[in-house]
Backbone of each chain as ProteinMPNN parsed JSONL, in Angstrom:
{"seq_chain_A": "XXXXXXXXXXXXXXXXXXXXXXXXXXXXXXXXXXXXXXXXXXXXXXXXXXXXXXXXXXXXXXXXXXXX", "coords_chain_A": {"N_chain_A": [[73.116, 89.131, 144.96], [71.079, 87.179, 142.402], [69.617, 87.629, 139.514], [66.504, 87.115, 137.576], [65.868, 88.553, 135.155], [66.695, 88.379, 132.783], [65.531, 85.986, 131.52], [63.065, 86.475, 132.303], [62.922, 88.716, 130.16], [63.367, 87.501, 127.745], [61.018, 85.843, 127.531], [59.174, 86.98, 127.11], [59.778, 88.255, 124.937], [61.384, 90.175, 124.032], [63.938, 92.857, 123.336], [66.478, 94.641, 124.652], [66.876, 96.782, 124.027], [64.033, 97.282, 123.679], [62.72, 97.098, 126.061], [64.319, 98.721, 127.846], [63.378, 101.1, 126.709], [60.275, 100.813, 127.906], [60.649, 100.66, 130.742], [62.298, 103.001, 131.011], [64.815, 103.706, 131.385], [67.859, 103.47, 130.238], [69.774, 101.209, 127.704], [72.341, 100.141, 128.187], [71.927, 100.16, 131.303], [69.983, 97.911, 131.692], [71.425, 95.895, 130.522], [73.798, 95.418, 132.619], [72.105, 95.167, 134.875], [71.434, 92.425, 134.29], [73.543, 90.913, 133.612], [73.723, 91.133, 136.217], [75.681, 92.99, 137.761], [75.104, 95.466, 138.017], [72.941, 96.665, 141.148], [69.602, 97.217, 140.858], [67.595, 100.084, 141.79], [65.047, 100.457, 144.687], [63.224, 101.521, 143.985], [62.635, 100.692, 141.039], [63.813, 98.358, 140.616], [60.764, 97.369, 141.326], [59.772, 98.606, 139.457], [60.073, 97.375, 137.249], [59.368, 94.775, 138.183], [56.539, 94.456, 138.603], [56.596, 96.117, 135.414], [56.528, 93.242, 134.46], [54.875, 92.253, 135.67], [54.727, 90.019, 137.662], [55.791, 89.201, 140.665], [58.518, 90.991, 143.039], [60.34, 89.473, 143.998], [60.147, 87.242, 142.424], [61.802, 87.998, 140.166], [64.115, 89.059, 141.387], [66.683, 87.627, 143.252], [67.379, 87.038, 146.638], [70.839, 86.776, 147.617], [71.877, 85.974, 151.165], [75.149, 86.634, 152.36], [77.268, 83.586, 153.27], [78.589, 83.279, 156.827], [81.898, 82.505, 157.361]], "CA_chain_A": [[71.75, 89.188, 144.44], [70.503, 87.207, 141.207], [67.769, 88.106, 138.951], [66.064, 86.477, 136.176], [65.251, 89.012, 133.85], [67.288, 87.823, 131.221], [64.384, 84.758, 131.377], [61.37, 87.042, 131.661], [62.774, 89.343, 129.037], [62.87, 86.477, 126.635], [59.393, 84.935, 128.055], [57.832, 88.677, 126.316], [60.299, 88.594, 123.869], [61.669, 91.59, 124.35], [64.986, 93.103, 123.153], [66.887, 95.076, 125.966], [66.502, 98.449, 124.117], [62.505, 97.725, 123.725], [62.985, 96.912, 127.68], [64.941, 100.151, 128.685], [62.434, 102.389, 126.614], [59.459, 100.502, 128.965], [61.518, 100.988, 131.766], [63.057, 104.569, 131.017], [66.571, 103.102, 131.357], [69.353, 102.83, 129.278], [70.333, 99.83, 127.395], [73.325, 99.947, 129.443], [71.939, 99.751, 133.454], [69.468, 96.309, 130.964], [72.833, 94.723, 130.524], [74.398, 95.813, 133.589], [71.084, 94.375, 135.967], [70.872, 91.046, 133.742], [74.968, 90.735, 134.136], [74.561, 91.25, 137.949], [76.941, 93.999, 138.059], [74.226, 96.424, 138.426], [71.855, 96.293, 141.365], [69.045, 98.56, 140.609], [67.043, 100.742, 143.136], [63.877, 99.658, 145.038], [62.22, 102.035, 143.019], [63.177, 100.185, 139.443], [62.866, 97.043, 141.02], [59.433, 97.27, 141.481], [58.674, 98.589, 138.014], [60.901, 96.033, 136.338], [58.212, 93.458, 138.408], [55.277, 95.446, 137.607], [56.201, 95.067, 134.13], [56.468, 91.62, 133.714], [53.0, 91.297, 136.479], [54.788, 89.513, 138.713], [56.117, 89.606, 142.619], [59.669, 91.418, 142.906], [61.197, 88.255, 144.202], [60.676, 86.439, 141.131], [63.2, 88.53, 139.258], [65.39, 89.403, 141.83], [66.511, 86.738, 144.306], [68.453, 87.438, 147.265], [71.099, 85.129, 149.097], [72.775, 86.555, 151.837], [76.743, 86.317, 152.2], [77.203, 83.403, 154.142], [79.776, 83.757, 157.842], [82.786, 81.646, 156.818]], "C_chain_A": [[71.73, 88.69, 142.987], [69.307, 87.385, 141.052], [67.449, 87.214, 137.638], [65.387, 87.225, 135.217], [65.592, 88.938, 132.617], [65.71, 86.81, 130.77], [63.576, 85.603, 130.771], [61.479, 87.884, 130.452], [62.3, 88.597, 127.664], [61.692, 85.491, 126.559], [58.587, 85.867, 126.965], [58.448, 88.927, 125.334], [60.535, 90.295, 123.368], [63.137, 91.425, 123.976], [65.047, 94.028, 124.278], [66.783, 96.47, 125.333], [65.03, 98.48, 124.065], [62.165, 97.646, 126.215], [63.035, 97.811, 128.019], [63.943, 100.875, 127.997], [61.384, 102.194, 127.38], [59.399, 101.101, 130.175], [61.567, 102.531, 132.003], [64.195, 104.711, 131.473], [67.385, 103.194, 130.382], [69.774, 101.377, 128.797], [71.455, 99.654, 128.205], [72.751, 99.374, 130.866], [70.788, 98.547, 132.683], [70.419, 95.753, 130.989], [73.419, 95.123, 131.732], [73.243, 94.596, 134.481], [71.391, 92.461, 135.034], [72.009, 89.935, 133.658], [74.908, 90.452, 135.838], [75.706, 92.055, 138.391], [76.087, 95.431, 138.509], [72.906, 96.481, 139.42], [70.87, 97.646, 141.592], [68.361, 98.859, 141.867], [65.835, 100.184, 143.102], [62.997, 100.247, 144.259], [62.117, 101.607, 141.337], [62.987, 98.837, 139.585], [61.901, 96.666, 140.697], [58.743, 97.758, 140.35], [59.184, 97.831, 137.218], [59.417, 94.886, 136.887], [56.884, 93.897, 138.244], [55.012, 95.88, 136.359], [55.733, 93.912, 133.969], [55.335, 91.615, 134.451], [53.627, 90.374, 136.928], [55.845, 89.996, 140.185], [57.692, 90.257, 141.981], [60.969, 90.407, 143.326], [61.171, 86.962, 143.563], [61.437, 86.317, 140.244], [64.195, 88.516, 140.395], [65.378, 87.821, 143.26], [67.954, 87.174, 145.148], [69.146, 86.475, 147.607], [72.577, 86.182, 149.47], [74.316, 85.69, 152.189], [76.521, 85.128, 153.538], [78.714, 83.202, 155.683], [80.875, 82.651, 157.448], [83.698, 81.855, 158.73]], "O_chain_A": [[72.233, 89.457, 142.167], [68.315, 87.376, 141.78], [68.295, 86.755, 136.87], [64.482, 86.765, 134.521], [65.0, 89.308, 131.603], [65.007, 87.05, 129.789], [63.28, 85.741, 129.585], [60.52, 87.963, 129.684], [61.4, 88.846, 126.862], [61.495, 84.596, 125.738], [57.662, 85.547, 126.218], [57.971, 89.789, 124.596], [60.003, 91.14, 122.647], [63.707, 90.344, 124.122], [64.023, 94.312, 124.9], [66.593, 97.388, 126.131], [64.529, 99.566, 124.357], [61.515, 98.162, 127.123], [62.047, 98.248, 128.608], [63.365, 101.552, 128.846], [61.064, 103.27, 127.885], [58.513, 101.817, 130.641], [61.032, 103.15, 132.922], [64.609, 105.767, 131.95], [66.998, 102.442, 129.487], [70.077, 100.506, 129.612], [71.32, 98.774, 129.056], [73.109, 98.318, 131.39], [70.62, 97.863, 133.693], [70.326, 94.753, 131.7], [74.183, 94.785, 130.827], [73.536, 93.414, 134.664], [71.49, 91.457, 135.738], [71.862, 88.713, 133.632], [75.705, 89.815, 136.527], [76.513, 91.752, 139.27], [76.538, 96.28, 139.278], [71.814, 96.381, 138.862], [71.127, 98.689, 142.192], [68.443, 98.137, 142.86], [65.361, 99.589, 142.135], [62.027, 99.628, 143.823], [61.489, 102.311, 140.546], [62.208, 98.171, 138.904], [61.791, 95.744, 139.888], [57.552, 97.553, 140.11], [58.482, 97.605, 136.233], [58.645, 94.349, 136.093], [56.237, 93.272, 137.404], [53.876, 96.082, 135.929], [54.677, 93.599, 133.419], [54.499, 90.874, 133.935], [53.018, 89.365, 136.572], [56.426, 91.054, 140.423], [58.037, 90.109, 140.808], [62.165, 90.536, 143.062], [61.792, 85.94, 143.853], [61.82, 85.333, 139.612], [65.197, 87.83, 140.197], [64.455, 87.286, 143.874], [69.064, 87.488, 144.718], [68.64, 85.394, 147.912], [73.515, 86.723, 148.884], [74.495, 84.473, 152.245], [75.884, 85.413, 154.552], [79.846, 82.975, 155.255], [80.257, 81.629, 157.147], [84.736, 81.247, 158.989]]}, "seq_chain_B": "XXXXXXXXXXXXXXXXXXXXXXXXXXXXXXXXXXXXXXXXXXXXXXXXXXXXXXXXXXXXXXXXXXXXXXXXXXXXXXXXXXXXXXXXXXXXXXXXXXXXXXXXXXXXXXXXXXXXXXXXXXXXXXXXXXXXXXXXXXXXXX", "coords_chain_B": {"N_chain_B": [[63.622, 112.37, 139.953], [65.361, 111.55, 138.098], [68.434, 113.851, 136.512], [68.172, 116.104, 134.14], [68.679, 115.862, 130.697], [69.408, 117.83, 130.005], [70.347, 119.581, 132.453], [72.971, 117.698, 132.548], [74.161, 118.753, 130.55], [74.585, 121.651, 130.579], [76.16, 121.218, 132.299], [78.296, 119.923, 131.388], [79.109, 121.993, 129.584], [79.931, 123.929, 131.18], [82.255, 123.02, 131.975], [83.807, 122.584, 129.918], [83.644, 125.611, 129.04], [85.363, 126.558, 131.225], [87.885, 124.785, 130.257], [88.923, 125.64, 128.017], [89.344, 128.403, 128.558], [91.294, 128.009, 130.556], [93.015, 127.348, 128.553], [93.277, 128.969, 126.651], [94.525, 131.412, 128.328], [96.887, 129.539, 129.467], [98.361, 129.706, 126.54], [98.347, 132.139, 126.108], [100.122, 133.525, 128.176], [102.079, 132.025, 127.973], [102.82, 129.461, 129.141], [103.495, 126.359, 128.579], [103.591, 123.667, 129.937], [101.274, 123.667, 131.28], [99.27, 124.393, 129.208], [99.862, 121.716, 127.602], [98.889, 119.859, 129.059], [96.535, 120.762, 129.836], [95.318, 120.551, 126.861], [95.098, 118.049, 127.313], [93.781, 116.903, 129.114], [91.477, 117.756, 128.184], [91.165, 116.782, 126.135], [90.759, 114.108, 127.272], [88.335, 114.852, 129.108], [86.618, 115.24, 126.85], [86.082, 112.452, 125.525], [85.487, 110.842, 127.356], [83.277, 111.64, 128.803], [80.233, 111.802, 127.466], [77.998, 112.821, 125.845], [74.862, 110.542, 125.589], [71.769, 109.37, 123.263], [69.535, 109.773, 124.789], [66.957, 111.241, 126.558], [67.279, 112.051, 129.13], [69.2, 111.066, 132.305], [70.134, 108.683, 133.344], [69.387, 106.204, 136.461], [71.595, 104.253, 137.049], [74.029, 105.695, 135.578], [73.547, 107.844, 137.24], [74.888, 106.8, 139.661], [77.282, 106.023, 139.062], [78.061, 108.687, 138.358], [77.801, 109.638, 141.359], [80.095, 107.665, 142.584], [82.366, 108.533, 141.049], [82.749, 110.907, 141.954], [83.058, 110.177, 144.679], [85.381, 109.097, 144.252], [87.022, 110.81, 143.107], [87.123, 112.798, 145.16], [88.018, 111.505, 147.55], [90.901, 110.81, 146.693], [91.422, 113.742, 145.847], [91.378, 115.343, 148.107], [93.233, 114.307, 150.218], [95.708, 114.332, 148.669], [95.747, 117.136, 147.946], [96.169, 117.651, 151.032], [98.345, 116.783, 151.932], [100.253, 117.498, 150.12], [99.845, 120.641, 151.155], [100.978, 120.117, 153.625], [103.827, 119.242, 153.36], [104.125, 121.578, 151.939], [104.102, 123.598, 153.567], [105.891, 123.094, 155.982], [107.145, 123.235, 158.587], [110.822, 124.385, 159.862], [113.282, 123.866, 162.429], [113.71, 126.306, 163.146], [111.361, 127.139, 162.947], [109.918, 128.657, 161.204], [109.004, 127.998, 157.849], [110.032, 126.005, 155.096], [110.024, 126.815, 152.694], [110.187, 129.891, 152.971], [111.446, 131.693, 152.519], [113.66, 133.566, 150.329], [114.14, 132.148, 146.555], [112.028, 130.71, 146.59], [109.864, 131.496, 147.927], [107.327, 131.882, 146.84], [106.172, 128.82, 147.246], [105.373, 128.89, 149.992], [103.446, 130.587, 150.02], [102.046, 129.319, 147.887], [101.116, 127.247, 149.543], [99.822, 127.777, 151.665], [97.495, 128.504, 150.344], [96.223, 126.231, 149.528], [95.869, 124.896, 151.755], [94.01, 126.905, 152.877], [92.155, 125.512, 150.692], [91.958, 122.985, 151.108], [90.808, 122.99, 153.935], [88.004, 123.956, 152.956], [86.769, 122.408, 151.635], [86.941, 120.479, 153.527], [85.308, 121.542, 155.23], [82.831, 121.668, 153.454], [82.189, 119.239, 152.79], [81.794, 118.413, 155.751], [79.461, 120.371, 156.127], [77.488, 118.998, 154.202], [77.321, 116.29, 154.738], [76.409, 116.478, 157.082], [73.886, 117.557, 156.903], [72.35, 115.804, 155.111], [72.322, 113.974, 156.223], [70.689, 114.231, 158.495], [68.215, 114.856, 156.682], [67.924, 112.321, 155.611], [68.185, 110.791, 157.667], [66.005, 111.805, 159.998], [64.29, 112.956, 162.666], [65.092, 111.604, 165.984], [63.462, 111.27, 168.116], [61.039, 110.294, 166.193], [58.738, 107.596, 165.019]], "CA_chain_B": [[64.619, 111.426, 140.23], [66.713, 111.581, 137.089], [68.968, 114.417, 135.957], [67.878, 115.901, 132.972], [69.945, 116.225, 129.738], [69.605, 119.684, 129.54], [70.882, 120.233, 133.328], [73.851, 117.371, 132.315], [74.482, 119.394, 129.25], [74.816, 122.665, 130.763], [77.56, 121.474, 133.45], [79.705, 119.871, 130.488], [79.403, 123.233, 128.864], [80.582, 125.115, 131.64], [83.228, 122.299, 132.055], [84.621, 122.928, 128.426], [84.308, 126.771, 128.875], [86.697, 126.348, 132.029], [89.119, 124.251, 129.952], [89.06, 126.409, 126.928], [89.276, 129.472, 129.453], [92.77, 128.415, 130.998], [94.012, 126.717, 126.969], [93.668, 130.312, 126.152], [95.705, 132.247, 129.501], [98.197, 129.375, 128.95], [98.575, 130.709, 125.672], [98.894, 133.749, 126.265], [101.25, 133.843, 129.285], [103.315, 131.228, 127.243], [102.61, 128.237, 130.46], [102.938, 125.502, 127.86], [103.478, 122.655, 130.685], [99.777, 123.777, 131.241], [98.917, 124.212, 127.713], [99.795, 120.206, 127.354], [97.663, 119.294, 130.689], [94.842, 121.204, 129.428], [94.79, 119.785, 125.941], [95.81, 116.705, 127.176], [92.668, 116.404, 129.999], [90.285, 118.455, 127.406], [90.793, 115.133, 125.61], [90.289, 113.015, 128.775], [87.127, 115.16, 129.19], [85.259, 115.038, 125.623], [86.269, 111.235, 125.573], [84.742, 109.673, 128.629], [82.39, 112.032, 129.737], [80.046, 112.299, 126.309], [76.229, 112.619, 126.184], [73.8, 109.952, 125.028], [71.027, 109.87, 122.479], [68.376, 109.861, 125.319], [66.408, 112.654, 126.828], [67.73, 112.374, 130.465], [70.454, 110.691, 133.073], [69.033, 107.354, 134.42], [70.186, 105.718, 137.929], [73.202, 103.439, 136.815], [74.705, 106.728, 135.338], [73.739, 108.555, 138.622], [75.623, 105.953, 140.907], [78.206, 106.209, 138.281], [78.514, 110.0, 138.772], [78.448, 109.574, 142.401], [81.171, 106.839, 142.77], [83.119, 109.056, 140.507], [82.945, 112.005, 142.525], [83.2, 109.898, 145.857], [86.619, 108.804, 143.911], [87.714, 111.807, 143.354], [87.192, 113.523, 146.615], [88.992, 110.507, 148.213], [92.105, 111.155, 145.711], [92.183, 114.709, 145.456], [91.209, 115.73, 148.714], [94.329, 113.78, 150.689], [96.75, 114.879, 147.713], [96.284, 118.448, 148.399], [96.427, 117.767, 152.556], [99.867, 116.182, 151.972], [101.19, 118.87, 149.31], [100.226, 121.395, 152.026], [102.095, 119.972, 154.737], [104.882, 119.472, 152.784], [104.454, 122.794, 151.64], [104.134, 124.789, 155.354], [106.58, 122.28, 156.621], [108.498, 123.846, 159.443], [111.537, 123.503, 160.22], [113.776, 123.817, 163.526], [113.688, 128.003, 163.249], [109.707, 127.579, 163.304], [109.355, 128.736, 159.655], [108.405, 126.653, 156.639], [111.253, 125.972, 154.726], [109.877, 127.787, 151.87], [109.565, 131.128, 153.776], [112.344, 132.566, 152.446], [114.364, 133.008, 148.724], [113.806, 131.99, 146.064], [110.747, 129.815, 146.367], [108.546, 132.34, 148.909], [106.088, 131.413, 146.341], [105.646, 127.813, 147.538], [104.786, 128.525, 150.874], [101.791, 131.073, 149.654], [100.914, 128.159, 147.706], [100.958, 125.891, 150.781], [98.8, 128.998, 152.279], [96.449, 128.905, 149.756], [95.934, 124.781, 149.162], [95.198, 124.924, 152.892], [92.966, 127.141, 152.425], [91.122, 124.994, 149.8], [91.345, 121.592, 152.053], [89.866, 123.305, 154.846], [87.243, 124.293, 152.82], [86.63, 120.757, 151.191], [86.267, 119.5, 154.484], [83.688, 122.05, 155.907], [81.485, 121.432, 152.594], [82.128, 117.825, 153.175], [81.07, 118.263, 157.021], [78.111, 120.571, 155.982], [76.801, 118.107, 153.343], [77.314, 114.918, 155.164], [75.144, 117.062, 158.326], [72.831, 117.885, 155.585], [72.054, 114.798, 154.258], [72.509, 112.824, 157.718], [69.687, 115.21, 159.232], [67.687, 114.865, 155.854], [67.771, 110.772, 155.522], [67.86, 110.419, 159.171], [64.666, 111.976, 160.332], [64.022, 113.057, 164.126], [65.208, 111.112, 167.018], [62.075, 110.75, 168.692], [60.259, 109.147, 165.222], [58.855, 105.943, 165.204]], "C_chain_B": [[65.611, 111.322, 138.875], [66.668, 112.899, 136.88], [68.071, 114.739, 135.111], [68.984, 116.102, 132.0], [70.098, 117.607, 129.534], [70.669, 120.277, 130.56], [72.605, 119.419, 132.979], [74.81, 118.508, 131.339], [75.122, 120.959, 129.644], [76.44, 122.546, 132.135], [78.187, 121.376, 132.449], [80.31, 121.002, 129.6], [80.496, 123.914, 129.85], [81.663, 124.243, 131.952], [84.432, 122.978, 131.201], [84.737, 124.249, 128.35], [85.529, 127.049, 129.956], [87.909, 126.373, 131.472], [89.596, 125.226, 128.905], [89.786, 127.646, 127.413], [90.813, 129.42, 129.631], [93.566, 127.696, 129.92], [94.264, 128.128, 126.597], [94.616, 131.231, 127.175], [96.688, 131.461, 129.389], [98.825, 129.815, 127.899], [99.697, 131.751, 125.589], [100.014, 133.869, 127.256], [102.329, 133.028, 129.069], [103.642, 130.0, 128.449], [102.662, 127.554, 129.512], [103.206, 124.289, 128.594], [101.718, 122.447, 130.506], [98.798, 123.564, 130.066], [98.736, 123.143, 127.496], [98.958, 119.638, 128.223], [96.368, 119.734, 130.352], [94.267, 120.345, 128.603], [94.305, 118.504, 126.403], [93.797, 116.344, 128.235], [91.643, 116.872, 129.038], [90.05, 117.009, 126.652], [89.709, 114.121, 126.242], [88.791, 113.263, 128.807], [86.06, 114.582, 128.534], [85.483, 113.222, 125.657], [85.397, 109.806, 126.172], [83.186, 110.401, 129.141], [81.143, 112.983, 128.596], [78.478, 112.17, 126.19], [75.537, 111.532, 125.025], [72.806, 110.374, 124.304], [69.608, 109.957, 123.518], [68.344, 111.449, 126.225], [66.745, 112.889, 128.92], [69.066, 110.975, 131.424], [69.993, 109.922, 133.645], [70.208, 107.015, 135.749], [71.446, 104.963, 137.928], [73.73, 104.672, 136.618], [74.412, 107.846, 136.568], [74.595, 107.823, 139.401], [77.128, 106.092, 140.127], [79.415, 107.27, 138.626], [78.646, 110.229, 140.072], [79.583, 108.787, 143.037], [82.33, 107.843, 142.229], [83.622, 110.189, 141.513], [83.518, 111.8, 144.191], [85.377, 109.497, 145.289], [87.639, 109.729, 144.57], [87.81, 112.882, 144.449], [88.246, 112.839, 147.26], [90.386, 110.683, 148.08], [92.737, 112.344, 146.381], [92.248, 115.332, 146.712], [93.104, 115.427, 150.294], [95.897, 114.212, 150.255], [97.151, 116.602, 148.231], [95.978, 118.783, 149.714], [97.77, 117.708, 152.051], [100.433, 117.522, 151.015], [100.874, 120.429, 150.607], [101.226, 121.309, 152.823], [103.039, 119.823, 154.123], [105.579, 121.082, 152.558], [104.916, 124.192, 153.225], [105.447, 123.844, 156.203], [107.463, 122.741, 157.625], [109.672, 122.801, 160.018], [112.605, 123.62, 161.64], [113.595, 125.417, 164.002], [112.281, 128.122, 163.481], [109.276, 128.334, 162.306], [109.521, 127.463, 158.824], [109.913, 127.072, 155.819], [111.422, 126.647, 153.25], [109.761, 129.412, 152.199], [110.56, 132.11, 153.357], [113.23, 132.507, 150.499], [114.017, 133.085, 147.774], [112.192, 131.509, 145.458], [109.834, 130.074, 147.339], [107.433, 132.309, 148.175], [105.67, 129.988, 146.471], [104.792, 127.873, 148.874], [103.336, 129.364, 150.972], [101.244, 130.062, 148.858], [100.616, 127.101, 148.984], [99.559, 126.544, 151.755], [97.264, 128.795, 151.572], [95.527, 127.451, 149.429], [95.559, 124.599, 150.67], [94.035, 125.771, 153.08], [91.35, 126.113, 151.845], [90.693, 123.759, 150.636], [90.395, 122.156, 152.711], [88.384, 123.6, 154.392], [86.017, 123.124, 152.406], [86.223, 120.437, 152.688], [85.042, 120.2, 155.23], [82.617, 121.775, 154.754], [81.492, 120.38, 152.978], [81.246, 117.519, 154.374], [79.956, 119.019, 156.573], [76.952, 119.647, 155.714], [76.686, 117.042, 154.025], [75.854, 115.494, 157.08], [74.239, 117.498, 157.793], [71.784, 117.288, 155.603], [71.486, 113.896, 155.555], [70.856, 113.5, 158.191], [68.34, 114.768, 158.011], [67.247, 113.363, 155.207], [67.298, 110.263, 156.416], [66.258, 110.552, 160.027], [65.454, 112.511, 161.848], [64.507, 111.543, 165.037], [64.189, 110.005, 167.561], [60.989, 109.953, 167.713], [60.141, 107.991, 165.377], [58.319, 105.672, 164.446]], "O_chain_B": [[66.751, 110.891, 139.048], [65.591, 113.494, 136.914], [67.093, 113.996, 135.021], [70.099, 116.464, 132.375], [70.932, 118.253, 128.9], [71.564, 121.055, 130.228], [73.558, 120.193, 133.067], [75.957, 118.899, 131.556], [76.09, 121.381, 129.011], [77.266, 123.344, 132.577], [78.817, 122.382, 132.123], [81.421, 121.07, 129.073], [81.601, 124.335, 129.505], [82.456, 125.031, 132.466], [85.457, 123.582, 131.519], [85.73, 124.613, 127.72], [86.532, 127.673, 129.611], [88.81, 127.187, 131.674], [90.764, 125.602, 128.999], [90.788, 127.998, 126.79], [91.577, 130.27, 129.174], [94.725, 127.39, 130.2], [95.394, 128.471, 126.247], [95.548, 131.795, 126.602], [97.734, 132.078, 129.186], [99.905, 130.367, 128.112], [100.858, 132.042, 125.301], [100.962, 134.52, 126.816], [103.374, 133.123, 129.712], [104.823, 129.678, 128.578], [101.624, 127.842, 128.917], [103.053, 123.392, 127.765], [101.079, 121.569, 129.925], [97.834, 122.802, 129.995], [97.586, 122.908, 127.126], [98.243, 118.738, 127.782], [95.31, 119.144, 130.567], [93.318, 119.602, 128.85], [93.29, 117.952, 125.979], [92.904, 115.608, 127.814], [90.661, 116.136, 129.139], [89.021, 116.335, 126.621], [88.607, 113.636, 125.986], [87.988, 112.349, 128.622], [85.112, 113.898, 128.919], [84.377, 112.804, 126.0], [84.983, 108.693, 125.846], [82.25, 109.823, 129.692], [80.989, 114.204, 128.63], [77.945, 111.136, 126.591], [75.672, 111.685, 123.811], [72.582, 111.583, 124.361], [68.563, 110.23, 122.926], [69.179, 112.325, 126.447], [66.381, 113.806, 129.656], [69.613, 110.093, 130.762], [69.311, 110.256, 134.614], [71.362, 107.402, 135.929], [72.271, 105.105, 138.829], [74.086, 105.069, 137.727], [75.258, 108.73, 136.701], [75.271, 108.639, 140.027], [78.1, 106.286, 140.857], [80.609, 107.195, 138.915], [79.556, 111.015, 140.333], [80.048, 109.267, 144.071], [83.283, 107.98, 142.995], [84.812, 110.304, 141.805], [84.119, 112.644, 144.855], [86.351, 109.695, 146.016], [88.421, 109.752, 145.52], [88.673, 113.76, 144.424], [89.296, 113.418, 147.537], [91.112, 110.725, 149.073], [93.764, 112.41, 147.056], [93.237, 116.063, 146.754], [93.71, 116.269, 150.956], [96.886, 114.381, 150.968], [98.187, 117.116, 148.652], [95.56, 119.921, 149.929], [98.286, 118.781, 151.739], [101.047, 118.448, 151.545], [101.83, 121.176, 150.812], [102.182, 122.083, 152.882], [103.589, 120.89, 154.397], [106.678, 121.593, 152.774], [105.672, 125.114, 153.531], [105.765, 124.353, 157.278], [108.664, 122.58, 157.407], [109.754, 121.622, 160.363], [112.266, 122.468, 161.912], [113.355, 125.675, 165.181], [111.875, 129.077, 164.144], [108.136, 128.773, 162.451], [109.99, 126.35, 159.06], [110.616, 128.077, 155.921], [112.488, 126.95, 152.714], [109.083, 130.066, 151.407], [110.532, 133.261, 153.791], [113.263, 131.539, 149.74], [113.385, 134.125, 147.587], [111.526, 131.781, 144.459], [109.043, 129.207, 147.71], [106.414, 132.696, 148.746], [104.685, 129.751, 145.772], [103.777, 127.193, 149.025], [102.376, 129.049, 151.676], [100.047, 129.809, 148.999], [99.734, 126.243, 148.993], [98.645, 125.945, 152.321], [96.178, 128.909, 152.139], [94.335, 127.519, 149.131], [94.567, 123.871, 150.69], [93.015, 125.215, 153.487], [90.195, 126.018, 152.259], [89.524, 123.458, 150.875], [89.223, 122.02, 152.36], [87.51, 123.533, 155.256], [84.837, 123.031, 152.746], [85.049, 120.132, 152.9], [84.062, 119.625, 155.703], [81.458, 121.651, 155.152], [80.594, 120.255, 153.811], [80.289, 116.745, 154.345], [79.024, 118.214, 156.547], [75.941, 119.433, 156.383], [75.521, 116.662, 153.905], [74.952, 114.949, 157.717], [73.518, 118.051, 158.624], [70.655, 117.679, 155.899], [70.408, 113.316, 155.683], [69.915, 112.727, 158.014], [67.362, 114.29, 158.586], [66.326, 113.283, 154.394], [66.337, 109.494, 156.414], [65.594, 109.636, 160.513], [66.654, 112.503, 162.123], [64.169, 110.453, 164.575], [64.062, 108.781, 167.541], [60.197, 109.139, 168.19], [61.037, 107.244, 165.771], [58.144, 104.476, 164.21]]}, "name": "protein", "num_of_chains": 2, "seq": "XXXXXXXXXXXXXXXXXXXXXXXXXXXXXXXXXXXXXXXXXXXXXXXXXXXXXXXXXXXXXXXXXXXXXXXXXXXXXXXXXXXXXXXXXXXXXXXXXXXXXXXXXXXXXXXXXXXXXXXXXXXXXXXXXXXXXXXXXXXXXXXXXXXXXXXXXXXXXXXXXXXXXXXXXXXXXXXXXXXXXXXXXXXXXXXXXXXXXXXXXXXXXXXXXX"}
């Protein structure tokens, strides 16, 4: 799973601790999601894209593993 | 959905009165193997496991604390199967080879660490029939 909230953060100009206080996150699981090491819950998801006002598959994009 | 810091706050307390608890009976009963294991994890403890300037426990640090705990179940739970059987270990007479001597205090520990597995695994089976029942829903749902 990538996401582009690194982008939209810097679209709103946002630092990642004004982010996580938005949020109600931790600067940590902000660098963690924006790394891709962290994938957050559907419920965080959806207020991460309900910040920014747009769809949840603008930040997050899926691509499934493919069968080798 | 999050922890709060207060409820975090109050386990690490009763964590640290634990450790403090058996720094002082080593002490006293002059155990200083233990004494060094205490300090030594009391370290480990305050170190890694140290509270933030925010007012509660967000979801990365929940998955955190459950990976951790799924760890250590995994670990510790296998560790003290195997130190049982070792410990009850019979041997051709149909006693444990501690059962006698000197070291008739290993096989009450082998007694008593069986004990504790068994118990580990019925919370384990409770919780996992718990949870299963409690995620799962009814059968018949659609």
């Amino acid at each position: 799973m990538k996401n582009k909230l690194k982008i939209f953060r810097a679209i709103k100009n946002l630092t990642q601790e004004q982010l996580a206080t938005h949020l109600g996150v931790s600067r940590q699981t902000i660098i963690a999601i924006e790394s891709s090491r962290y994938l957050p819950s559907i419920t965080l998801g959806f207020k991460i894209a309900h910040f920014f006002k747009v769809k949840i598959e603008d930040i997050f994009i899926y691509q499934p593993k493919e069968n080798k | 959905m999050f922890m709060s810091i207060k409820k975090y706050k109050q386990i690490r307390l009763a964590t640290l009165f634990f450790i403090i608890s058996i720094l002082l009976v080593s002490v006293l009963f002059k155990l200083y193997l233990l004494t060094i294991i205490t300090v030594f994890t009391g370290i480990v403890f305050l170190s890694f496991a140290h509270t933030n300037n925010q007012n509660y426990v967000d979801e990365m640090q929940l998955t955190i604390q459950e990976k951790a705990t799924d760890f250590t179940y995994s670990i510790f739970t296998p560790t003290l199967a195997i130190t049982t059987f070792f410990l009850l270990i019979p041997t051709h007479s149909g006693l444990s080879v501690f059962s006698k001597g000197d070291f008739l205090f290993l096989e009450t520990l082998g007694v008593i660490f069986a004990y504790l597995t068994l118990f580990q695994i019925i919370l384990y089976s409770f919780f996992f029939l718990y949870l299963s029942k409690k995620f799962g829903g009814k059968q018949d749902e659609e």
